[in-house]
PyMOL Python script that loads the backbone (N, CA, C, O; Angstrom):
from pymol import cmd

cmd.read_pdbstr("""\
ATOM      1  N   UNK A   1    -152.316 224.721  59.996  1.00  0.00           N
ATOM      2  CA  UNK A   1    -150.913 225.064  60.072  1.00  0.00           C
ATOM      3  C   UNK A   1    -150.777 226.205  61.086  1.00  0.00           C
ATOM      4  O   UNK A   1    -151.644 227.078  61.042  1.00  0.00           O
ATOM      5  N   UNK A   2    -149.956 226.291  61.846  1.00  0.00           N
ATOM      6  CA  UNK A   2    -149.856 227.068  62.876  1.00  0.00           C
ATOM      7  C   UNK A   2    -148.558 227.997  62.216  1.00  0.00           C
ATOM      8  O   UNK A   2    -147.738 227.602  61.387  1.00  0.00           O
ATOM      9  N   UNK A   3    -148.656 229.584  62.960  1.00  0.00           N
ATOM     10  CA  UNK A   3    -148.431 230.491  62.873  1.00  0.00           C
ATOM     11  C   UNK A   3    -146.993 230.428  62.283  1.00  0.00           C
ATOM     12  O   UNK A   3    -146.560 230.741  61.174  1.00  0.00           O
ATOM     13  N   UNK A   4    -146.215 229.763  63.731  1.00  0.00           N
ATOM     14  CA  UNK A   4    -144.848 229.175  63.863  1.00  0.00           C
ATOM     15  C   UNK A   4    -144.578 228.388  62.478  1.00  0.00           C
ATOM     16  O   UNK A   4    -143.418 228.669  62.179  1.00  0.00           O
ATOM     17  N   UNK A   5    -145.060 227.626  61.609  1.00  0.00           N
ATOM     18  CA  UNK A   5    -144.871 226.642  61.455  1.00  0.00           C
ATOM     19  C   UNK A   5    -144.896 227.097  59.959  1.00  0.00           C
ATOM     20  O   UNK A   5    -144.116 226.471  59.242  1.00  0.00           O
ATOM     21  N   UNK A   6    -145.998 228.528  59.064  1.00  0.00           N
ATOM     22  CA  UNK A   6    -145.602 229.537  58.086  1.00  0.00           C
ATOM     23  C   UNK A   6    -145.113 229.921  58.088  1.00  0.00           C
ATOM     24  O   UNK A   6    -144.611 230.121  56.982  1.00  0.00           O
ATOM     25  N   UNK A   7    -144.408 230.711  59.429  1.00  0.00           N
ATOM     26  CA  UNK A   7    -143.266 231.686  59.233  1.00  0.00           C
ATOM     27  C   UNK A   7    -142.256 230.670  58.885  1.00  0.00           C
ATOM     28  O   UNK A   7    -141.803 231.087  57.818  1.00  0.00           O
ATOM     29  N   UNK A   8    -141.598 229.490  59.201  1.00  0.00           N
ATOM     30  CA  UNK A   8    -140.310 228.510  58.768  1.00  0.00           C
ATOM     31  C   UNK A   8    -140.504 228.620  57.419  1.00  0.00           C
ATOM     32  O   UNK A   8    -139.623 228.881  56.600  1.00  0.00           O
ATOM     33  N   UNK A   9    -142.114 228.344  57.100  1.00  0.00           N
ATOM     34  CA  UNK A   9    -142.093 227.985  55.595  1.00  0.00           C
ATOM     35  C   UNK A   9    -141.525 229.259  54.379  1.00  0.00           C
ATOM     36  O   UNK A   9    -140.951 229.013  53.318  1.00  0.00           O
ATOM     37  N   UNK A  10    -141.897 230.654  54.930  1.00  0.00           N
ATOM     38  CA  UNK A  10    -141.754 231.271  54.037  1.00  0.00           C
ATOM     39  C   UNK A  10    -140.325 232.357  54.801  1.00  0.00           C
ATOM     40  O   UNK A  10    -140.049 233.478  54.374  1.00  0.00           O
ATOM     41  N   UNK A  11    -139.804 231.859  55.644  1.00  0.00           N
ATOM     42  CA  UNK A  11    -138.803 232.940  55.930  1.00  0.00           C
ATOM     43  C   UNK A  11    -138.021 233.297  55.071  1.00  0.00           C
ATOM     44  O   UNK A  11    -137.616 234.458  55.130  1.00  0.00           O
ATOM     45  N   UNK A  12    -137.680 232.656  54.286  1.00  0.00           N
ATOM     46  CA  UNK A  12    -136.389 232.824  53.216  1.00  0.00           C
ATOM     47  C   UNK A  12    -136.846 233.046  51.750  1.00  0.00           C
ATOM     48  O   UNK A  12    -135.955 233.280  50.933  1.00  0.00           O
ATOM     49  N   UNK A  13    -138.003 233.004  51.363  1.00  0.00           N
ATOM     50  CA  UNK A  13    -138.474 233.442  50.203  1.00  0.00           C
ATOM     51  C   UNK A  13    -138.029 234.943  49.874  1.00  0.00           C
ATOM     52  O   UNK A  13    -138.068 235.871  50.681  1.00  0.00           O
ATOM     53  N   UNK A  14    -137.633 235.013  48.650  1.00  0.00           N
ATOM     54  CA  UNK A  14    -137.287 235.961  48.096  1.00  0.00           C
ATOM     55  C   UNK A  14    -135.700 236.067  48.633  1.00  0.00           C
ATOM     56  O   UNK A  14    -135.402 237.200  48.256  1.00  0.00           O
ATOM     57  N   UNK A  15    -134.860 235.679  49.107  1.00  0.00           N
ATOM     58  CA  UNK A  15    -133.522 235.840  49.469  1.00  0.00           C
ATOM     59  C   UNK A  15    -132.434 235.961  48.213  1.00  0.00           C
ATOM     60  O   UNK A  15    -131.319 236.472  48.112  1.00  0.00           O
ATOM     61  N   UNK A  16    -133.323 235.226  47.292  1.00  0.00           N
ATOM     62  CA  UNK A  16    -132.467 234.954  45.836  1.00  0.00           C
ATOM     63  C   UNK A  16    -133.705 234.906  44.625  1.00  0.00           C
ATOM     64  O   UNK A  16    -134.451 234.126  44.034  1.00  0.00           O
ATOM     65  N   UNK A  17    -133.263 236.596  44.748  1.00  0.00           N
ATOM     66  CA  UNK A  17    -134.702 236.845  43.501  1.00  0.00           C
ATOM     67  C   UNK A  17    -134.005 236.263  41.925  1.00  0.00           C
ATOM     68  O   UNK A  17    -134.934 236.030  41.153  1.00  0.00           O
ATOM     69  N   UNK A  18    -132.794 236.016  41.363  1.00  0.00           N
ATOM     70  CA  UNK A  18    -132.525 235.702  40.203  1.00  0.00           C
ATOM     71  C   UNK A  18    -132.291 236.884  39.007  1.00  0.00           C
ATOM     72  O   UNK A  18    -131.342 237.084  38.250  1.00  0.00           O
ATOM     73  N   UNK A  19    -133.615 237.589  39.189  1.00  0.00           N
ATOM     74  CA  UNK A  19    -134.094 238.939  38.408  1.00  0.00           C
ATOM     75  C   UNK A  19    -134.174 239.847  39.330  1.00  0.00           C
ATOM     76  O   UNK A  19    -134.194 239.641  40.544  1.00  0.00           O
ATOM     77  N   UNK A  20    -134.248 241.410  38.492  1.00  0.00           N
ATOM     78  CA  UNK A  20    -134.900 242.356  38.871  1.00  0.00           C
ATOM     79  C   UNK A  20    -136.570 242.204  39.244  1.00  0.00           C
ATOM     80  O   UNK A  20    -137.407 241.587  38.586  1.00  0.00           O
ATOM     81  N   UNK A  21    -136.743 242.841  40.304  1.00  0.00           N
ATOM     82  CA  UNK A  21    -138.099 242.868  40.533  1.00  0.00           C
ATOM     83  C   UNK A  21    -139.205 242.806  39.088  1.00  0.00           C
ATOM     84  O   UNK A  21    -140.002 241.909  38.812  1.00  0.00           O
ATOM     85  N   UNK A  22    -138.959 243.918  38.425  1.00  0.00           N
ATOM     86  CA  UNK A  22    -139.816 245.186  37.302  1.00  0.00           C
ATOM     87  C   UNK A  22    -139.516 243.849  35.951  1.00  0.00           C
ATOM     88  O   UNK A  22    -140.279 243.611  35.015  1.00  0.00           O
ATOM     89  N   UNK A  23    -138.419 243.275  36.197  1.00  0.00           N
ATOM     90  CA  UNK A  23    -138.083 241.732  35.070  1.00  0.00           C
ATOM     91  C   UNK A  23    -139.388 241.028  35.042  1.00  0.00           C
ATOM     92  O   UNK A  23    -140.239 241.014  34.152  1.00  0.00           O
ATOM     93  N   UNK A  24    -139.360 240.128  36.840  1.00  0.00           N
ATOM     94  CA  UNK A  24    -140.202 239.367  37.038  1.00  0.00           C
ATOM     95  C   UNK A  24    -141.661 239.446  36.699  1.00  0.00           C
ATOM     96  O   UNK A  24    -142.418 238.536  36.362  1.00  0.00           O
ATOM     97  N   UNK A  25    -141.890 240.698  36.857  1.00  0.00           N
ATOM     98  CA  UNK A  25    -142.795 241.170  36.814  1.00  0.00           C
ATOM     99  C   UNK A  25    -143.344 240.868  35.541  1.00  0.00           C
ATOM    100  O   UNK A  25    -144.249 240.035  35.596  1.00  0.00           O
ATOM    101  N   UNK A  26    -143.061 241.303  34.392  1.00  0.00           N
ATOM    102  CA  UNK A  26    -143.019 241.518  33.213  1.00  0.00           C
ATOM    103  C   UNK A  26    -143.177 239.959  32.376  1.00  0.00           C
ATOM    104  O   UNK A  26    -143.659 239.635  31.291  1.00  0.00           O
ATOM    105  N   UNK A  27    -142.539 239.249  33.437  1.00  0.00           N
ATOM    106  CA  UNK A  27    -142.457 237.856  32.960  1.00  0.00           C
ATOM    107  C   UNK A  27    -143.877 237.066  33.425  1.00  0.00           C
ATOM    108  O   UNK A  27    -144.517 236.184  32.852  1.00  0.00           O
ATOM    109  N   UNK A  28    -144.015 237.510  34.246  1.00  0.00           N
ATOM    110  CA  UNK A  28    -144.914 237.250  35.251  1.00  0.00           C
ATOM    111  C   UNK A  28    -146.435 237.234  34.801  1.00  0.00           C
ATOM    112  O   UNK A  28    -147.308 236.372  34.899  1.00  0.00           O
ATOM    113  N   UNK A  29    -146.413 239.069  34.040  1.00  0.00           N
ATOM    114  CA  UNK A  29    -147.750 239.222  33.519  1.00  0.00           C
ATOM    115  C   UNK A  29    -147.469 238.587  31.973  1.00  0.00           C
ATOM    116  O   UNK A  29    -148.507 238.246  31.406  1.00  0.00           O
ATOM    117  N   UNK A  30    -146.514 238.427  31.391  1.00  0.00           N
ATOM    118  CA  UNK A  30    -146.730 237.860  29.885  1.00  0.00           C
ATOM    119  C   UNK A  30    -147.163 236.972  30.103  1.00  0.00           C
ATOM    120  O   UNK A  30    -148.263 236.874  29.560  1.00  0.00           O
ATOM    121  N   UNK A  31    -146.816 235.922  30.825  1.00  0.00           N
ATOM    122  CA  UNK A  31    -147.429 234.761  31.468  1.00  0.00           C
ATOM    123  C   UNK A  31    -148.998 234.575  31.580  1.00  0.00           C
ATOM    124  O   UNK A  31    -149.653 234.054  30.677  1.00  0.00           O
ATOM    125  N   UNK A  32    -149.568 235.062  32.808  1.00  0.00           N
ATOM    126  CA  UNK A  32    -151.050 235.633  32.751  1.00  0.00           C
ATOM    127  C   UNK A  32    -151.934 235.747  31.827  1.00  0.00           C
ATOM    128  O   UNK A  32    -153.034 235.196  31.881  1.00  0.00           O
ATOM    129  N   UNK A  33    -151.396 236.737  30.547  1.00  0.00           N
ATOM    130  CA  UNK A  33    -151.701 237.113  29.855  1.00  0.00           C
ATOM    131  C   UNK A  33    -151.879 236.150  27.927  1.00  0.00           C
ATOM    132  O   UNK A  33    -152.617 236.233  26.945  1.00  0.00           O
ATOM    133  N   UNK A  34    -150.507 235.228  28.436  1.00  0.00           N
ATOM    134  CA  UNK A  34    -150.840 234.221  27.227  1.00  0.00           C
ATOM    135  C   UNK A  34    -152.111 232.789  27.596  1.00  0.00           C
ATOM    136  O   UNK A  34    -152.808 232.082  26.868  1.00  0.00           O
ATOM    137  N   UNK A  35    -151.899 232.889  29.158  1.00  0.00           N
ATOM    138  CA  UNK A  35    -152.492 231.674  29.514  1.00  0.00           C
ATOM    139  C   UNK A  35    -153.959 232.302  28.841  1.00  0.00           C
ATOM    140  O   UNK A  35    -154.595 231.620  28.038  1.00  0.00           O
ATOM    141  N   UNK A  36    -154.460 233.789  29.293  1.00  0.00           N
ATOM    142  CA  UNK A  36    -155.537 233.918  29.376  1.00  0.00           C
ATOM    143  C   UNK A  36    -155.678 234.099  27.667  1.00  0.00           C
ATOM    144  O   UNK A  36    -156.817 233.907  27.240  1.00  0.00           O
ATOM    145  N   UNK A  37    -154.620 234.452  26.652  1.00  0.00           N
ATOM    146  CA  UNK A  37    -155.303 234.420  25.178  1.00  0.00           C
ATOM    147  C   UNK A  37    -155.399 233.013  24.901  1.00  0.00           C
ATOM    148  O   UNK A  37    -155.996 232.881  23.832  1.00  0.00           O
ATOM    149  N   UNK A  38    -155.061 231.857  25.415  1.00  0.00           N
ATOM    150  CA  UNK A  38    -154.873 230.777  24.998  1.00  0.00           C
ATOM    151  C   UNK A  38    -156.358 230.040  24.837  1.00  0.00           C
ATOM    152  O   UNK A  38    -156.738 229.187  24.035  1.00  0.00           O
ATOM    153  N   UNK A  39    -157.230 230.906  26.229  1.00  0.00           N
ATOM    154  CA  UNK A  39    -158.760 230.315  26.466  1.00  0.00           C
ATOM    155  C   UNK A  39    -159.596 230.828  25.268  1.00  0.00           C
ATOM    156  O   UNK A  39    -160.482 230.172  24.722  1.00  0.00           O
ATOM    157  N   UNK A  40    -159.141 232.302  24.860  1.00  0.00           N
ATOM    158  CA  UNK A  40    -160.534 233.580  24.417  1.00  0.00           C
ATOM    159  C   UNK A  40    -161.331 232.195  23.155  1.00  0.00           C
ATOM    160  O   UNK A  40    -162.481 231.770  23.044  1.00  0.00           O
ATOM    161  N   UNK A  41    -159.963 231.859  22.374  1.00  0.00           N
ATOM    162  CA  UNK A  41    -160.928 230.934  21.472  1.00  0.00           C
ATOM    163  C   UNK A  41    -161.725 229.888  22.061  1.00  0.00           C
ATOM    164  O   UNK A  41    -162.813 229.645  21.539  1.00  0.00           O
ATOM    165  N   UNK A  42    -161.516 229.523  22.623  1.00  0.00           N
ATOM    166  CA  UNK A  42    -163.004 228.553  23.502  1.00  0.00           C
ATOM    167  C   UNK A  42    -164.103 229.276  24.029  1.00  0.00           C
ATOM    168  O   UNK A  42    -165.288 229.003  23.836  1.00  0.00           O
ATOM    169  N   UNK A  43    -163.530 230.467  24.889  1.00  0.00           N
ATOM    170  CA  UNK A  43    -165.044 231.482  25.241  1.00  0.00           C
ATOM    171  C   UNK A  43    -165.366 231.790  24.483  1.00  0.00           C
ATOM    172  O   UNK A  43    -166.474 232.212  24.814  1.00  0.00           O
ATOM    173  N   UNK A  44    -165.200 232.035  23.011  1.00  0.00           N
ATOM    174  CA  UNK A  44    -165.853 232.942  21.773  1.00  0.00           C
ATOM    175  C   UNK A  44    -166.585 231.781  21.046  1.00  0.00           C
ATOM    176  O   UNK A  44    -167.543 232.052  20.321  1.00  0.00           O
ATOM    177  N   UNK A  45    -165.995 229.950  21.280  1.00  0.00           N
ATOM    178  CA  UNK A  45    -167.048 229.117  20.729  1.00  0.00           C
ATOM    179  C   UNK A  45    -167.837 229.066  21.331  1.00  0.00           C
ATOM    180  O   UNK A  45    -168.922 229.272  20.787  1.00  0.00           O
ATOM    181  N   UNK A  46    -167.830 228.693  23.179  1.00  0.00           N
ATOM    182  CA  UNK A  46    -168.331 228.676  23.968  1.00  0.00           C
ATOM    183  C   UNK A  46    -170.261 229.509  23.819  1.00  0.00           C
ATOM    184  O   UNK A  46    -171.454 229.247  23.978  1.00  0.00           O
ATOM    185  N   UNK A  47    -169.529 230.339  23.505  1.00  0.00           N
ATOM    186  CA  UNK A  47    -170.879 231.757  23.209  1.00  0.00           C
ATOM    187  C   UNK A  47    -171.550 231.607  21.824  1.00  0.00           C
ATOM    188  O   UNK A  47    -172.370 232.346  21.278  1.00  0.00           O
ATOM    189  N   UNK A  48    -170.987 230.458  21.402  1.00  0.00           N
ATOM    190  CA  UNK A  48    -171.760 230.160  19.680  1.00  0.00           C
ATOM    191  C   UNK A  48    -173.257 230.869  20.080  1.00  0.00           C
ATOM    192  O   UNK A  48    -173.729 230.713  21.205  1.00  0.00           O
ATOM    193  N   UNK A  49    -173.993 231.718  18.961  1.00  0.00           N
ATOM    194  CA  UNK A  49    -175.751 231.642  19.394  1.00  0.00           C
ATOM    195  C   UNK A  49    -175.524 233.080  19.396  1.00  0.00           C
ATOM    196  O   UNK A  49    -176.088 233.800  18.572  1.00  0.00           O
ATOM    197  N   UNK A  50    -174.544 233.643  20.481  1.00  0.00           N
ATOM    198  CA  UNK A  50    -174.638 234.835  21.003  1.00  0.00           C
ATOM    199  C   UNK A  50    -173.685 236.340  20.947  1.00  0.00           C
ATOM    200  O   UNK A  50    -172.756 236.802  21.609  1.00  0.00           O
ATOM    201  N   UNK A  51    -174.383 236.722  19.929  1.00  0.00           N
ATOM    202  CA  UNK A  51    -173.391 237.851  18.929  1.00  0.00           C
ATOM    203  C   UNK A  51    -172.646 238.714  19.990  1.00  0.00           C
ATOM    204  O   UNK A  51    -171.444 238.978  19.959  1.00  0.00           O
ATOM    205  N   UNK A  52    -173.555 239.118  20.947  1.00  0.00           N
ATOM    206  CA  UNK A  52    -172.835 240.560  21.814  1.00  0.00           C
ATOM    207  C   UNK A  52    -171.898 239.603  22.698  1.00  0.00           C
ATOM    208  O   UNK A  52    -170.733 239.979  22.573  1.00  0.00           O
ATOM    209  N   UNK A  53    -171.993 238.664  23.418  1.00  0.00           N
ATOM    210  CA  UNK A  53    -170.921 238.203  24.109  1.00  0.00           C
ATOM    211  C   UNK A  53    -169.529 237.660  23.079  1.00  0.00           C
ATOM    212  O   UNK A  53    -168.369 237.951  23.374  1.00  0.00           O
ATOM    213  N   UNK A  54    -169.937 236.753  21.725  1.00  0.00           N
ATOM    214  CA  UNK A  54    -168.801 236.463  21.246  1.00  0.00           C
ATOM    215  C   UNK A  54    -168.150 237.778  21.002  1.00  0.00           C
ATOM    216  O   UNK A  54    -167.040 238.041  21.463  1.00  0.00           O
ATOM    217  N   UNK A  55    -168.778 238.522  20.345  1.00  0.00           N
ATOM    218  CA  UNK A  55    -168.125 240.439  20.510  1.00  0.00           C
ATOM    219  C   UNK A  55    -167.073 240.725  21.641  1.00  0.00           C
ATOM    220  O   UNK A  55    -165.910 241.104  21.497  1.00  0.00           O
ATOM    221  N   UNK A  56    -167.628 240.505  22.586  1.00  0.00           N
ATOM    222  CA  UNK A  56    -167.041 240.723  23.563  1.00  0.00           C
ATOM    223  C   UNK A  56    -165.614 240.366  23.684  1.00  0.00           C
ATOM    224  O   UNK A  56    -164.613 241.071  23.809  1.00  0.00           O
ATOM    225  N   UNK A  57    -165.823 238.766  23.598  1.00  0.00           N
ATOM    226  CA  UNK A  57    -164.693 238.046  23.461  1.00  0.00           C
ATOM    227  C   UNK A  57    -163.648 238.008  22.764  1.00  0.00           C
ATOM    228  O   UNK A  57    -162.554 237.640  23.191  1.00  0.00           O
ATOM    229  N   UNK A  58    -163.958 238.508  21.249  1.00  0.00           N
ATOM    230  CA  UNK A  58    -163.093 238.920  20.346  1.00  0.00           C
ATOM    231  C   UNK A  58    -162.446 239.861  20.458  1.00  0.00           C
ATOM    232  O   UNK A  58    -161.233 239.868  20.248  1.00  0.00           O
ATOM    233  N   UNK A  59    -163.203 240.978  20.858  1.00  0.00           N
ATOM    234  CA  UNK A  59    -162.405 242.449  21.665  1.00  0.00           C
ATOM    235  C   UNK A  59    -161.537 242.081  22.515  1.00  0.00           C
ATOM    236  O   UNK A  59    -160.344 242.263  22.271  1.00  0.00           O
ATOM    237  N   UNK A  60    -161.847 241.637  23.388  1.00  0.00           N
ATOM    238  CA  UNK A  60    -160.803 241.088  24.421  1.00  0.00           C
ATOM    239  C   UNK A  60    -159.298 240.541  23.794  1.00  0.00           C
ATOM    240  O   UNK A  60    -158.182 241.058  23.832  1.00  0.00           O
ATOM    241  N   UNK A  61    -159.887 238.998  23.083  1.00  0.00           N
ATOM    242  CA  UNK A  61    -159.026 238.599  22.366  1.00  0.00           C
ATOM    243  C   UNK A  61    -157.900 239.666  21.674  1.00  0.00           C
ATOM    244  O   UNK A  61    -156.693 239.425  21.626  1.00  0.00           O
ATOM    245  N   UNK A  62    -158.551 240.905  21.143  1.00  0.00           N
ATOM    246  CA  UNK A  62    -157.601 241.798  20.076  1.00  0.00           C
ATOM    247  C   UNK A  62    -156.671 242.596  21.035  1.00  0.00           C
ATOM    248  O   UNK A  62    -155.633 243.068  20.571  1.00  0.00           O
ATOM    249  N   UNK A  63    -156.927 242.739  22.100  1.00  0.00           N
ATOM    250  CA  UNK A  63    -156.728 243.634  23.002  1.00  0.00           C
ATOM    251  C   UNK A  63    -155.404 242.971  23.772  1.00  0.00           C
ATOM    252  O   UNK A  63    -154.247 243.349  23.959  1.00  0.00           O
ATOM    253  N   UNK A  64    -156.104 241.899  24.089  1.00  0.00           N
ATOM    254  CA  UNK A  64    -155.085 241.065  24.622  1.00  0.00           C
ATOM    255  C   UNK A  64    -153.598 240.443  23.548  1.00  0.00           C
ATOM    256  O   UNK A  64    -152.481 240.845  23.871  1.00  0.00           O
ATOM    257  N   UNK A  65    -153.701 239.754  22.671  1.00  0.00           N
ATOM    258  CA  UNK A  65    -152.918 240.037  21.436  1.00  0.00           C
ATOM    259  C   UNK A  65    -151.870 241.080  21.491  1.00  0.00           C
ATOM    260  O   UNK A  65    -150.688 240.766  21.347  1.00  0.00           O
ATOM    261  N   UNK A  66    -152.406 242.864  21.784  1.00  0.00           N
ATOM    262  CA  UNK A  66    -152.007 243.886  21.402  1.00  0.00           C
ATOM    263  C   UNK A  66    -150.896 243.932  22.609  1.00  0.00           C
ATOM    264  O   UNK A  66    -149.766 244.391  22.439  1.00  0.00           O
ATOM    265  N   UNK A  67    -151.506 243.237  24.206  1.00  0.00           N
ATOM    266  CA  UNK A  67    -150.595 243.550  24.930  1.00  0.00           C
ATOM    267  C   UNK A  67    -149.934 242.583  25.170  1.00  0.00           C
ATOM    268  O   UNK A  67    -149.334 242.740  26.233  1.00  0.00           O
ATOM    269  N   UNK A  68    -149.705 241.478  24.626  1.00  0.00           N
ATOM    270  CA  UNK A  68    -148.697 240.632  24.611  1.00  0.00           C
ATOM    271  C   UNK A  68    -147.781 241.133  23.653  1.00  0.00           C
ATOM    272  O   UNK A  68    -146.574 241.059  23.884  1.00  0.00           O
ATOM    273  N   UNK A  69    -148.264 241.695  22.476  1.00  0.00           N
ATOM    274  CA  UNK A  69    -146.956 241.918  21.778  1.00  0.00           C
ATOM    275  C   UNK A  69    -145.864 243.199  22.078  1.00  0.00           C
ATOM    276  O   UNK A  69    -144.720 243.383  21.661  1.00  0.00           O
ATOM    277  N   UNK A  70    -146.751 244.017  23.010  1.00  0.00           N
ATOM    278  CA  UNK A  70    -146.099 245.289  23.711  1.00  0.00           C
ATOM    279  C   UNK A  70    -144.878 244.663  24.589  1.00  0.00           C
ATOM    280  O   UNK A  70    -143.679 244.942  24.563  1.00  0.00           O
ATOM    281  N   UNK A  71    -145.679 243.612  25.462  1.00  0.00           N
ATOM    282  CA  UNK A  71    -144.483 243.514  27.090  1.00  0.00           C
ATOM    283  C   UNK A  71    -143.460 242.823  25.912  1.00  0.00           C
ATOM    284  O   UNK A  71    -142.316 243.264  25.799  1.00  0.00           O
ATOM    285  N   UNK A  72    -143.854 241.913  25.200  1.00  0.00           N
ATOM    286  CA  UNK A  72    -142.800 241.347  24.405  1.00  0.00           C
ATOM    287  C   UNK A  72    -141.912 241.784  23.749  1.00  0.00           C
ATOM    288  O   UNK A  72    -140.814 241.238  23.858  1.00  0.00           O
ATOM    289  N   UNK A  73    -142.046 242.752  22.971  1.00  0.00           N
ATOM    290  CA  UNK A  73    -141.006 243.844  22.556  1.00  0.00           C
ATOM    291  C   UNK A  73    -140.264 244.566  23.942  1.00  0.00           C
ATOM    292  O   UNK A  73    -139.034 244.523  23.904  1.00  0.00           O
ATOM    293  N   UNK A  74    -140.725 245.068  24.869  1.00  0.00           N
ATOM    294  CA  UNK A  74    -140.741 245.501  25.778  1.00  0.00           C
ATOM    295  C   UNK A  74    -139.582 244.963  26.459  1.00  0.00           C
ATOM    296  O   UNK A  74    -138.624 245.701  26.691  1.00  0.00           O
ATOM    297  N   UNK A  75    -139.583 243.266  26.935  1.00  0.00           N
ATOM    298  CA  UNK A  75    -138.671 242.523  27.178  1.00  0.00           C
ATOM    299  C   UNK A  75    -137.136 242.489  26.274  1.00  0.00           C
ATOM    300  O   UNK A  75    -135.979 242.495  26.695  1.00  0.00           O
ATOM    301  N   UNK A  76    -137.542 242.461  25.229  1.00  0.00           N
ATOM    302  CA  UNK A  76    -136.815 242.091  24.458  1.00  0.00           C
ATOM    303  C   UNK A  76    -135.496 243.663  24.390  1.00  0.00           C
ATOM    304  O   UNK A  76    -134.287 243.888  24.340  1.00  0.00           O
ATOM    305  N   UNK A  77    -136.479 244.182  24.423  1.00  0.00           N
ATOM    306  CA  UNK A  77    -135.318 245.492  24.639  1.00  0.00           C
ATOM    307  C   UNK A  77    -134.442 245.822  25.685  1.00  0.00           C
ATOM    308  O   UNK A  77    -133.324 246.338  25.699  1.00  0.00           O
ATOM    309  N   UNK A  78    -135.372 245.316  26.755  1.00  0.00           N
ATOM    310  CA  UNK A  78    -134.253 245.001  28.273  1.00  0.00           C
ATOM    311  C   UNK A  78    -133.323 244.311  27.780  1.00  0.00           C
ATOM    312  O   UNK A  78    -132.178 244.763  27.769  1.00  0.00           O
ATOM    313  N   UNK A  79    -133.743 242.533  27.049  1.00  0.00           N
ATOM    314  CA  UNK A  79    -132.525 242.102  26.666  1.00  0.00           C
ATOM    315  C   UNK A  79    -131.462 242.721  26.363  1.00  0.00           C
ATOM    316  O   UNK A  79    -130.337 242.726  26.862  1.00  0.00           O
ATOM    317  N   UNK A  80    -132.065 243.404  25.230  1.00  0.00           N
ATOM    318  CA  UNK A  80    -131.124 243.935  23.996  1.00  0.00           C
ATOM    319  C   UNK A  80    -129.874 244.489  24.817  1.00  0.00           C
ATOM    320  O   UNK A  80    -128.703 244.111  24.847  1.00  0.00           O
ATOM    321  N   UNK A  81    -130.846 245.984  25.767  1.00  0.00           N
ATOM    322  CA  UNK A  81    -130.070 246.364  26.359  1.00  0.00           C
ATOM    323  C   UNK A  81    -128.751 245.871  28.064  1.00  0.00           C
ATOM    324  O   UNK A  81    -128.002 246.591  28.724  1.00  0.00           O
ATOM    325  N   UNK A  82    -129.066 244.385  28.149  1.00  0.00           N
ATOM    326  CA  UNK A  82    -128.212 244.043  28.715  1.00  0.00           C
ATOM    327  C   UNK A  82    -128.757 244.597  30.227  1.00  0.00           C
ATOM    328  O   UNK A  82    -128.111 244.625  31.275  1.00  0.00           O
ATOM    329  N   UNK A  83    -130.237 245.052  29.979  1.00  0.00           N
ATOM    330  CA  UNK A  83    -130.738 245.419  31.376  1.00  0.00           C
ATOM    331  C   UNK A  83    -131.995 244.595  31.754  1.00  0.00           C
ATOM    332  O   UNK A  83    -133.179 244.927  31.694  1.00  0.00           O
ATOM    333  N   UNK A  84    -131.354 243.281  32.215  1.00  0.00           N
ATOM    334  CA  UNK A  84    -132.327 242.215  32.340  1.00  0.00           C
ATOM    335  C   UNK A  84    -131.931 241.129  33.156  1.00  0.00           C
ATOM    336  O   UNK A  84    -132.691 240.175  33.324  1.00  0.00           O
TER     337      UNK A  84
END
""", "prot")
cmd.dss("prot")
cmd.show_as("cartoon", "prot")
cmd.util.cbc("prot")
cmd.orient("prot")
């Protein structure tokens, strides 16, 4: 793809963000963040045999959990507040 031929493609991106930047964002990483709790239970079978890695995984898992339910409240209060 030639130079000319990306710039057409992406000139107008972002012209009509929908949201606030700090929104998207937020949406963006909850996103990320469920895809990636959605796996931990397969990496933690995955590791059957092996105590310190399923460890691992479970930590993660709790951790991750903890910050989904943060941005989520988080969001929800933008709602609330009509700043969203």
């Amino acid at each position: 793809m030639s130079l000319e031929t990306y710039q057409k493609e992406v000139a107008h991106l972002g012209e009509s963000p929908g949201i606030k930047d700090h929104d998207h964002d937020m949406i963006h990483d909850l996103s990320r963040r469920l895809d990636a709790l959605w796996r931990y239970d397969q990496y933690i079978a995955n590791a059957e045999g092996y105590e310190s890695v399923q460890a691992f995984w479970k930590k993660v898992k709790e951790q991750e959990q903890g910050n989904v339910a943060e941005l989520k409240k988080l969001l929800s209060e933008h709602i609330r507040l009509g700043d969203f």
